[in-house]
C-alpha positions as CSV (number, residue, x, y, z in Angstrom):
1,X,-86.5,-186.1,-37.0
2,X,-89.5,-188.5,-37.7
3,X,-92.7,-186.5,-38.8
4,X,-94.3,-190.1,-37.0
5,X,-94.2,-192.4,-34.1
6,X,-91.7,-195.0,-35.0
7,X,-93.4,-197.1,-36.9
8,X,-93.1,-201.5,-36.9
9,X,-91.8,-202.5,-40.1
10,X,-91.4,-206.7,-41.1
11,X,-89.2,-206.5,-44.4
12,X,-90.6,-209.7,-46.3
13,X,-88.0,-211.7,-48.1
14,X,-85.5,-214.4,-49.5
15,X,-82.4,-213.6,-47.9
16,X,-79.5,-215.3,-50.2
17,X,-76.5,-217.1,-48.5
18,X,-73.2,-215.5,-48.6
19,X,-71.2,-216.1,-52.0
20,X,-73.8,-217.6,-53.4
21,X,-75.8,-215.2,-55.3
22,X,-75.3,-211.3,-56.4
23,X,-74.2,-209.1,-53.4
24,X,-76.6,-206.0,-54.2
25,X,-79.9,-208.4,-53.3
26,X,-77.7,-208.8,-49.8
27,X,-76.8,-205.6,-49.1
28,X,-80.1,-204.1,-50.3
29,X,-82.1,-206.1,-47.6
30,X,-80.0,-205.5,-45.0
31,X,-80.1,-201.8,-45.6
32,X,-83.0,-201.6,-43.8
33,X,-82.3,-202.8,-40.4
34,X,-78.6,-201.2,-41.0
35,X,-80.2,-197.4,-41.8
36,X,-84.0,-197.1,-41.1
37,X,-84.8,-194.6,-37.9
38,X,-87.8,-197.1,-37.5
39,X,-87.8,-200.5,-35.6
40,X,-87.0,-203.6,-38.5
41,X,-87.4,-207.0,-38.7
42,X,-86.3,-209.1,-41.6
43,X,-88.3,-212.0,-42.6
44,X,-86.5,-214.4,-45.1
45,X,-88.2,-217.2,-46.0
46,X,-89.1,-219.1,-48.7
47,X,-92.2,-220.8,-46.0
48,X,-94.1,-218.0,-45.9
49,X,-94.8,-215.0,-43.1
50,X,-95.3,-215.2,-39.4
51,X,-98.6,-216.4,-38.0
52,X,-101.6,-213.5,-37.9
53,X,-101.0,-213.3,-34.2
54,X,-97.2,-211.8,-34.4
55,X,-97.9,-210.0,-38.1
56,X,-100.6,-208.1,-36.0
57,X,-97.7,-206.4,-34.1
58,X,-96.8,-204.5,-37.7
59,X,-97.8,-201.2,-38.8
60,X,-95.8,-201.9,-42.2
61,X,-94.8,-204.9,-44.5
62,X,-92.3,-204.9,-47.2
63,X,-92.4,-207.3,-49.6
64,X,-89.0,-207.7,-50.9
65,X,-88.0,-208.2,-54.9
66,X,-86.2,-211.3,-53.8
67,X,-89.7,-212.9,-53.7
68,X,-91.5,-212.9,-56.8
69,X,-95.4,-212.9,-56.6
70,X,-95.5,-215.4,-59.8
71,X,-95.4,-218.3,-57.9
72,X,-96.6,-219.8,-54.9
73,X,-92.9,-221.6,-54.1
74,X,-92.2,-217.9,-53.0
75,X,-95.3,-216.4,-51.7
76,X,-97.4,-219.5,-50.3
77,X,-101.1,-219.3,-50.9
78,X,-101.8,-218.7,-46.8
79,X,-99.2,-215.7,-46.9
80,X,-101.2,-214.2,-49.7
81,X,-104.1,-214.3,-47.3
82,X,-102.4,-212.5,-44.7
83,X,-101.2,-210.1,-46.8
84,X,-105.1,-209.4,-48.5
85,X,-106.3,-209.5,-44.3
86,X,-103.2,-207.0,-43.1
87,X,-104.4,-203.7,-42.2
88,X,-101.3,-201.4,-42.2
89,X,-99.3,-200.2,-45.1
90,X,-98.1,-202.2,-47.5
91,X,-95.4,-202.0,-49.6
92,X,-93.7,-203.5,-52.7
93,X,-90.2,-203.7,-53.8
94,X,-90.3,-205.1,-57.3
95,X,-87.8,-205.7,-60.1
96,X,-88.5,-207.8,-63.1
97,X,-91.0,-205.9,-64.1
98,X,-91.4,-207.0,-68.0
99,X,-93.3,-210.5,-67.0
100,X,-96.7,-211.2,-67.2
101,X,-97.3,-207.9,-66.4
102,X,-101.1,-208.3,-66.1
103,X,-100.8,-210.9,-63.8
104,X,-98.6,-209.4,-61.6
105,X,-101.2,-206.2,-61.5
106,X,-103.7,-208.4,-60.6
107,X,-102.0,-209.7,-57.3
108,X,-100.8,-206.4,-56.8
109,X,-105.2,-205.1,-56.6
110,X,-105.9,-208.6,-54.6
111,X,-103.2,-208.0,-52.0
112,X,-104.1,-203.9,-51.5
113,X,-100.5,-202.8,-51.9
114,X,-100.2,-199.2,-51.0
115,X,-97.3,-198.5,-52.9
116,X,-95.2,-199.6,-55.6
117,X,-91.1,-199.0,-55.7
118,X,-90.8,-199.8,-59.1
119,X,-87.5,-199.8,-61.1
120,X,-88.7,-198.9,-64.1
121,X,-88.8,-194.7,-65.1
122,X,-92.0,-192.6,-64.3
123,X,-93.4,-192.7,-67.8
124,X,-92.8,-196.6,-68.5
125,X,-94.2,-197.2,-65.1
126,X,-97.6,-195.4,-65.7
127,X,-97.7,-197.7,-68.8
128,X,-97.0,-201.1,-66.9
129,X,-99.6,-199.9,-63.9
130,X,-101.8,-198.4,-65.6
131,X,-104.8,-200.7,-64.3
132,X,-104.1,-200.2,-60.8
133,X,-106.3,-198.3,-58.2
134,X,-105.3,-195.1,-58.0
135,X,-104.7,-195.1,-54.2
136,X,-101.6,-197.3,-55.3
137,X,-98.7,-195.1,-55.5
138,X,-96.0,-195.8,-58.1
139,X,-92.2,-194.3,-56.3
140,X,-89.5,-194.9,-58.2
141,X,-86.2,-196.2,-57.1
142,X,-83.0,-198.2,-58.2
143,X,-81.9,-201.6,-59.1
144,X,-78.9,-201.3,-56.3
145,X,-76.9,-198.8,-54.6
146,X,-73.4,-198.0,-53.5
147,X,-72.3,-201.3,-50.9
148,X,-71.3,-199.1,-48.2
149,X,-68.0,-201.7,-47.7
150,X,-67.1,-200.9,-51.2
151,X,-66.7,-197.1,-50.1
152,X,-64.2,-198.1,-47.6
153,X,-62.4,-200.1,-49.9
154,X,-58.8,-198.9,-51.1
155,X,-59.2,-199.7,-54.7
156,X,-55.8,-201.4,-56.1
157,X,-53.8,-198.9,-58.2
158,X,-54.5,-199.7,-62.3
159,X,-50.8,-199.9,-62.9
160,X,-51.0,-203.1,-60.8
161,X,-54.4,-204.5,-62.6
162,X,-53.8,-207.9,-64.4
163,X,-57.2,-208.2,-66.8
164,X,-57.7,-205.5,-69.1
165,X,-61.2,-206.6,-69.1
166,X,-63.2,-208.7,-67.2
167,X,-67.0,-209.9,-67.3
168,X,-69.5,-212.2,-66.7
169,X,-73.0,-212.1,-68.0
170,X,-75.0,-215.3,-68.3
171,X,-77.2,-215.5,-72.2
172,X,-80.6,-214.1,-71.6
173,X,-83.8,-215.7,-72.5
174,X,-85.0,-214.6,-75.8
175,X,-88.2,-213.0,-74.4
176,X,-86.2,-210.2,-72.5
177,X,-86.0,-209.0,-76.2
178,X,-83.1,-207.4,-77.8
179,X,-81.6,-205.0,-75.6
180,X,-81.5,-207.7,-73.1
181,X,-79.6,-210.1,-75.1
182,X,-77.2,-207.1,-75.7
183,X,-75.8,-207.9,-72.3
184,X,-74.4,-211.6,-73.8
185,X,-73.8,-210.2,-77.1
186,X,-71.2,-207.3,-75.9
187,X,-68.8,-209.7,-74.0
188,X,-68.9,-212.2,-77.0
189,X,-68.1,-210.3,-79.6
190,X,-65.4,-207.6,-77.4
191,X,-63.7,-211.3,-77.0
192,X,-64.2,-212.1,-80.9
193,X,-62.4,-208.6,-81.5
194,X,-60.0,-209.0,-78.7
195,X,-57.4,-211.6,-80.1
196,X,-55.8,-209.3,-82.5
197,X,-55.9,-206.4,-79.9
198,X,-53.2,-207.4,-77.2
199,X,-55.5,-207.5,-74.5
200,X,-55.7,-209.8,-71.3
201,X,-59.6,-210.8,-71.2
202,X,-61.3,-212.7,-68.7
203,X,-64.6,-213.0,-70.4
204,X,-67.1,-215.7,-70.0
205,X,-71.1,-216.3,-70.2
206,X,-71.2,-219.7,-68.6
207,X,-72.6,-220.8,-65.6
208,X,-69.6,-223.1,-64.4
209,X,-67.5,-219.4,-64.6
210,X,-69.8,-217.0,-62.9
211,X,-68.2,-215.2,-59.5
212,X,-69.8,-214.3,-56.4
213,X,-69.5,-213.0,-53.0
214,X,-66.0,-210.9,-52.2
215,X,-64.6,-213.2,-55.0
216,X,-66.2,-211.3,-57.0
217,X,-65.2,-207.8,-55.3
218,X,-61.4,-209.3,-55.9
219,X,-62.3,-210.3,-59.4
220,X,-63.3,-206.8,-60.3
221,X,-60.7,-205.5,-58.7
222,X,-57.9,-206.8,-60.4
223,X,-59.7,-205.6,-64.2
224,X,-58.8,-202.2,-65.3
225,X,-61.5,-201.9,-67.1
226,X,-65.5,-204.2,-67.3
227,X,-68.3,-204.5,-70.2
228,X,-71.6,-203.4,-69.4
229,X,-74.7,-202.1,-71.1
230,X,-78.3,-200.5,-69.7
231,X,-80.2,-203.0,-67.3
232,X,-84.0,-204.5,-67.9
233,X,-85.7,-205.3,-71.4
234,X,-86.8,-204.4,-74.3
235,X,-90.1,-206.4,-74.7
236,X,-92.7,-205.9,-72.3
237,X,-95.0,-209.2,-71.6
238,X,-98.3,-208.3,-70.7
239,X,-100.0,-211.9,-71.1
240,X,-97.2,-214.1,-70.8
241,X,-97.9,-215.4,-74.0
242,X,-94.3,-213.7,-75.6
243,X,-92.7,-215.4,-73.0
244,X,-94.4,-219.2,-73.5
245,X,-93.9,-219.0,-77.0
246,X,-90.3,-217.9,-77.0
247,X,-89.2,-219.6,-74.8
248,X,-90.9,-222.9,-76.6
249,X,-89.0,-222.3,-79.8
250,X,-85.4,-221.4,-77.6
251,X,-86.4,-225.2,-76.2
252,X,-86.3,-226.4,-80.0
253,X,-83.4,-224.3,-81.0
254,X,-81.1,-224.2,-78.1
255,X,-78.1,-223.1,-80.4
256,X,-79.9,-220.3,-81.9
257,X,-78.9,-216.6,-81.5
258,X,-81.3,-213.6,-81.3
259,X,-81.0,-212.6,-84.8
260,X,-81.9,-216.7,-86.1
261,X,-85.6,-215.6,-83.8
262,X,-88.6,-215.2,-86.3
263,X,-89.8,-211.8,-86.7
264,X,-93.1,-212.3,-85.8
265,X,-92.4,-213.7,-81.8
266,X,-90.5,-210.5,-81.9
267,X,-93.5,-207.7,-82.9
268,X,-93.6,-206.0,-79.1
269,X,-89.9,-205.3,-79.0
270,X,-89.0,-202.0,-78.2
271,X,-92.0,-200.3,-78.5
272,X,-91.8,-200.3,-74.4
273,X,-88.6,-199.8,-73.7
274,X,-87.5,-200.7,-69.9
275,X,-83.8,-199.8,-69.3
276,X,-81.9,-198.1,-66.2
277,X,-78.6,-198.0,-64.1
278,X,-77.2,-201.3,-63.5
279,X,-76.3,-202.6,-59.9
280,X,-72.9,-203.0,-61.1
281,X,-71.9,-199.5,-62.6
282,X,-72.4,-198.5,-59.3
283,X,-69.5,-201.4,-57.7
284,X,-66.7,-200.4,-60.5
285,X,-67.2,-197.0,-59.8
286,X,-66.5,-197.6,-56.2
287,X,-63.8,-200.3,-57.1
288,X,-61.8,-197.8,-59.8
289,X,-62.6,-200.0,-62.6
290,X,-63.6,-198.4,-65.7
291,X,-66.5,-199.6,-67.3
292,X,-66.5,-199.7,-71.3
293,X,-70.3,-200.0,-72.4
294,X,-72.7,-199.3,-75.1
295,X,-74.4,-195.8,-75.1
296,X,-77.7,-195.3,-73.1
297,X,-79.2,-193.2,-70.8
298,X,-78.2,-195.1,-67.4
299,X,-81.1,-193.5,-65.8
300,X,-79.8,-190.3,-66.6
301,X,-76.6,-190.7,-64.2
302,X,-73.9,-191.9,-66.4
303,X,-72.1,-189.8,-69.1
304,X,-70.4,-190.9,-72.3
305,X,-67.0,-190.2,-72.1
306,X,-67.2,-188.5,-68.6
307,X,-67.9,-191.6,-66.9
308,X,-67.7,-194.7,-69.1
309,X,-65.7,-194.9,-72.3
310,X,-68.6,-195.5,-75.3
311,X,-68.5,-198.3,-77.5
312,X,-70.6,-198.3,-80.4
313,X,-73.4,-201.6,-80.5
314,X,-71.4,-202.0,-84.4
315,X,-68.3,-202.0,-82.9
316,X,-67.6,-199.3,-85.4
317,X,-64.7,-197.0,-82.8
318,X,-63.5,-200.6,-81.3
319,X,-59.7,-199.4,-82.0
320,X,-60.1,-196.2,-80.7
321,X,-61.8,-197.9,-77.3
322,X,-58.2,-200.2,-77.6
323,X,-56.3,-197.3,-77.6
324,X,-57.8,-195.8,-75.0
325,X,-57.7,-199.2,-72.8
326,X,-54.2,-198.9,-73.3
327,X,-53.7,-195.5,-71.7
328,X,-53.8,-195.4,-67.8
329,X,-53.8,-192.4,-67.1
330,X,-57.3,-191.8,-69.6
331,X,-58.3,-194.6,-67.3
332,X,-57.5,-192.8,-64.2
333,X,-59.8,-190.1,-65.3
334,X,-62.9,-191.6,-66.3
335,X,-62.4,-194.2,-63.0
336,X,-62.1,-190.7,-60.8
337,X,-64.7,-188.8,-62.8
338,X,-67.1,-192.4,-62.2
339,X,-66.1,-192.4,-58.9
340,X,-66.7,-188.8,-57.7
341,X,-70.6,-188.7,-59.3
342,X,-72.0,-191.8,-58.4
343,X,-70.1,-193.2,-54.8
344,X,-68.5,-189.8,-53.4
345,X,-71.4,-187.9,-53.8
346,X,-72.9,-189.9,-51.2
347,X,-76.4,-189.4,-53.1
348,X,-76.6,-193.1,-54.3
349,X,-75.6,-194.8,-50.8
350,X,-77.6,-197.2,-49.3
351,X,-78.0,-194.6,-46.0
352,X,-79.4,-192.5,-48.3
353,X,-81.8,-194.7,-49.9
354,X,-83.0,-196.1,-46.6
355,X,-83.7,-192.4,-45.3
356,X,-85.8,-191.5,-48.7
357,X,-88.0,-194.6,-47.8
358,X,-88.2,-193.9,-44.4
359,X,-89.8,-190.1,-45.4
360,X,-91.7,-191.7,-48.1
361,X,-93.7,-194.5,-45.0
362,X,-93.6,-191.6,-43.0
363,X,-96.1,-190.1,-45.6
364,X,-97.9,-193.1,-46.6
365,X,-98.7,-193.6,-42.8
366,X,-100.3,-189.9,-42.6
367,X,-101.9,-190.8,-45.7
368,X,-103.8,-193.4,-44.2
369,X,-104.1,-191.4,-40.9
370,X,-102.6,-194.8,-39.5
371,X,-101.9,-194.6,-35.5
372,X,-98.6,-196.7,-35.3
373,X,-98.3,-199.8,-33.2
374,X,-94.7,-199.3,-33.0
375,X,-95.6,-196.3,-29.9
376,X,-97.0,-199.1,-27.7
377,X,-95.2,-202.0,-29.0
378,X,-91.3,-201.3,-29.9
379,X,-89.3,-204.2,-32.0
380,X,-85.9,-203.5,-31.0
381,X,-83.1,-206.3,-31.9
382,X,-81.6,-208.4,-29.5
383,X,-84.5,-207.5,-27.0
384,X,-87.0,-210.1,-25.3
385,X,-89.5,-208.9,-28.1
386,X,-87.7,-210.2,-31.0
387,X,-87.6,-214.1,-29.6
388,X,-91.3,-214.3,-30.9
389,X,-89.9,-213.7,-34.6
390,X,-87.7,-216.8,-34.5
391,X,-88.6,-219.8,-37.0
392,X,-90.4,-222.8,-36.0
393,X,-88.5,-225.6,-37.0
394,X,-90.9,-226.8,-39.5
395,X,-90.4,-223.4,-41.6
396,X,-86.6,-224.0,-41.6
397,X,-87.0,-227.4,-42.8
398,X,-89.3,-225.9,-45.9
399,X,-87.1,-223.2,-46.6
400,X,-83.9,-225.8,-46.6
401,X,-85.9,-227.8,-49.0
402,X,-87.0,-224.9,-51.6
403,X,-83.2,-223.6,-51.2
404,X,-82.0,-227.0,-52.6
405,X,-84.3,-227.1,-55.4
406,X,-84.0,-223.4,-56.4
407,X,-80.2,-224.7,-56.5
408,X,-81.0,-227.6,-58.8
409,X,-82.6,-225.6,-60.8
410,X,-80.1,-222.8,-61.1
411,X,-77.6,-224.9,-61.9
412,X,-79.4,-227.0,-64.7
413,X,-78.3,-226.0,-68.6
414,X,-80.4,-223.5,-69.7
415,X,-81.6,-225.3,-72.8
416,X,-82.7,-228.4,-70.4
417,X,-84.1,-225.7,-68.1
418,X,-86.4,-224.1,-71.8
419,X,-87.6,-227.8,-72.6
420,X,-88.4,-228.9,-68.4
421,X,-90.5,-225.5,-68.6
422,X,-92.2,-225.8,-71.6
423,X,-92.9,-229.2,-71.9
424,X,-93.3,-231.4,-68.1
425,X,-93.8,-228.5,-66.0
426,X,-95.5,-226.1,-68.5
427,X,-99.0,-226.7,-66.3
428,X,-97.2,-224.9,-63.4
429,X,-94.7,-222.7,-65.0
430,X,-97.4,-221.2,-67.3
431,X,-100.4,-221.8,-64.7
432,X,-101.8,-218.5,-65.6
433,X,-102.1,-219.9,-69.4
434,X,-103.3,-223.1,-68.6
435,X,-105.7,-223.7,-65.8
């Protein structure tokens, strides 16, 4: 039972369409409105918040990771106001958390966030935040959770699997560092290897070839086994600087690998280390496929050998990983072993994420000895209440627009992408660098 009053809650954010980007950022905003004990409204839009008149009926605002506070095409410049003028709690979701870290701090003491759900583990945290107020909480929490559809899901029997391994991971910009760039390297060189193996791969890294939506749930699916390696980076970017000047010389050497990068753009990597659990551990486990990925610590959730078969970053046991491929019923127990820790468990569904963050505003709001709207005002869906949260028309028509060119863009090569950025558009890319 709530310790609190229900409390208001507007969930801030930039809602994807359906099959056309990652289903974890889909399922982790709706989670909210699907789990919370408290009354939610989602807010997607690219446009900016609600006018002061209908924020005012908040005790809480989320801001979601699917908006970035970088850049004003997600977060207008008026929103930002209302955010700094909001009274209540407020609250940020963030990922990326290896960019122009100082910056980012910055908005974060301009806004007054109250707390910080940050990605990253406790002790890197502290080091990226350290130049916050200490009112600001730092709470940790995951990249993504178990879908809850996926739990449902009867996964197809691995006798009856077509790929022996599938994946998709796109080549990461340089200034991620070299963990990052693992995530390319490991599905390049498994399908180097693979030839002479006797093995059906359906590897790719380009654009034209990546999946989404419940293609992509069929597409793991039908693999016995997927790739996969620690998620974040290895270089930290406090300035921004690493990243300009990076990505500058990827511009001018757009067929360049990580190892062709000069040591000296390359000084910061490692010494803060970033890495957890990815989203997508968490959808094999749930689909039966068996992932095969470099050692790491997987935020402390995944064992070698127990729940992922190992293979070594020199490829050095690569015929013994083969081998094992080839034997379904070894399969069968690391897919049940995966399957039984991180979906069955039910401690990494999005219910019980959802009812952790409820507790946790719970406390923030007797932290702030906050007396909740939501006892005199209560947001309920489908009620008469809701109708003032509808979009003007002119908001659609802005966030139509910024979806299209955020499509462009996405869909540009990524060496045209490097040069645009640091060349014609390096004034508003870079702002921060060159006012």
């Amino acid at each position: 039972m709530s310790r609190v009053s229900k409390l208001n809650i507007l969930v801030y954010c930039n809602r994807p369409e359906e099959n056309q980007n990652a289903g974890t950022v889909i399922d982790h905003i709706d989670a909210f409105s699907k789990y919370s004990n408290h009354n939610i409204i989602t807010w997607s839009s690219l446009s900016g918040l609600p006018d002061n008149k209908t924020v005012e009926n908040f005790d809480c605002i989320v801001i979601h990771y699917s908006l970035s506070l970088l850049y004003s095409t997600y977060i207008p410049p008026e929103s930002l106001k209302r955010l700094q003028d909001f009274k209540g709690i407020k609250v940020l979701f963030i990922q990326d958390e290896y960019r122009r870290v100082n910056f980012v701090c910055e908005r974060i003491k301009s806004i007054g966030i109250d707390a910080i759900f940050s990605c990253a583990p406790p002790s890197v945290a502290q080091k990226l935040y350290h130049s916050l107020d200490r009112n600001t909480q730092l709470l940790t929490t995951l990249t993504g959770y178990v879908p809850e559809d996926l739990t449902k899901k009867k996964g197809k029997p691995m006798k009856d699997r077509t790929i022996d391994v599938g994946y998709r991971a796109r080549k990461c910009p340089f200034f991620l560092g070299r963990k990052s760039y693992e995530k390319y390297e490991i599905g390049s060189r498994f399908l180097e290897q693979a030839h002479t193996a006797d093995l059906n791969c359906d590897i790719s890294s380009q654009e034209k070839d990546r999946i989404y939506g419940s293609k992509w749930i069929d597409f793991v699916s039908n693999c016995k086994t997927t790739l996969g390696t620690e998620s974040g980076a290895s270089l930290i970017d406090f300035t921004g600087k690493i990243e300009y000047r990076l990505n500058r010389w990827q511009a001018f050497h757009p067929f360049a690998n990580f190892d062709d990068v000069p040591s000296h753009f390359l000084e910061e990597d490692g010494k803060i280390d970033l890495q957890v659990i990815s989203p997508r551990c968490f959808e094999a486990a749930a689909l039966g496929t068996v992932m095969v990925m470099y050692p790491g610590e997987y935020s402390g959730l995944l064992e070698p050998g127990v729940h992922y078969i190992p293979l070594e970053k020199d490829f050095s046991n690569f015929e013994k990983v083969v081998s094992q491929l080839k034997d379904l019923s070894y399969l069968n127990e690391i897919s049940e072993n995966a399957r039984l820790s991180l979906v069955d468990s039910g401690d990494f569904s999005y219910r019980k994420f959802i009812h952790n963050f409820d507790k946790q505003i719970e406390d923030l709001s007797l932290s702030k000895d906050w007396e909740p709207i939501g006892r005199q005002t209560a947001l309920k869906p489908n009620t008469a209440t809701q109708e003032n949260f509808k979009k003007p028309l002119s908001s659609k028509l802005k966030d139509f627009l910024q979806y299209y060119k955020r499509f462009t863009w996405k869909h540009l090569p990524i060496w045209f992408k490097f040069l645009l950025s640091v060349t014609v558009l390096k004034k508003w890319v870079y702002f921060h660098l060159f006012q």
